[in-house]
N, C-alpha and C positions, 0 to 999 in steps of 0.2 A: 140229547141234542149236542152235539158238535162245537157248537159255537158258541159265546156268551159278548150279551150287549154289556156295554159298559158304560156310564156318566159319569161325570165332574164337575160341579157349577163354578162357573169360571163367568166374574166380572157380571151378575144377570143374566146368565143362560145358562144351558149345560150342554158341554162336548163331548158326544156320542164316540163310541170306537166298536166295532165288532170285532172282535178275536176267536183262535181258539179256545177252547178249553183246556185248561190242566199245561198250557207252554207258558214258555220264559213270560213272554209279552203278558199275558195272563196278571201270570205273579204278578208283574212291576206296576202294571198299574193299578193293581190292589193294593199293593205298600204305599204308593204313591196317593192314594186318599180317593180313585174309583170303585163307584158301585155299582153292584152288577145286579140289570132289572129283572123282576122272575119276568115268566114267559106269559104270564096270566097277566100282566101289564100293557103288557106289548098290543096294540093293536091300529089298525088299520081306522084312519081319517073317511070321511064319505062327504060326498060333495051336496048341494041343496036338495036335488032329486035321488038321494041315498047312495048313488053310484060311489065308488072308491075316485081318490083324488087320483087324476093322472100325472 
């Protein structure tokens, strides 16, 4: 995969950032105290009748 998600709980949430892989922006907010969700976490909300959320 190309990309990697990233979080930070910040104040009772957590702030999302999609980046590359393996770039600057990557690194920094890995020193910077984000982490990065595997792909098996990731997954798609569904609405009452199972549908995905629009």
């Amino acid at each position: 995969m190309w990309y990697s998600v990233m979080r930070r709980p910040e104040q009772g949430i957590f702030l999302g950032s999609l980046v590359f892989r393996h770039s600057d922006h990557h690194r920094l907010l890995a020193e910077q105290g984000w982490e990065e969700i595997p792909i098996a976490e990731i997954r798609g909300g569904t609405d009452s009748r199972g549908g995905p959320h629009l």
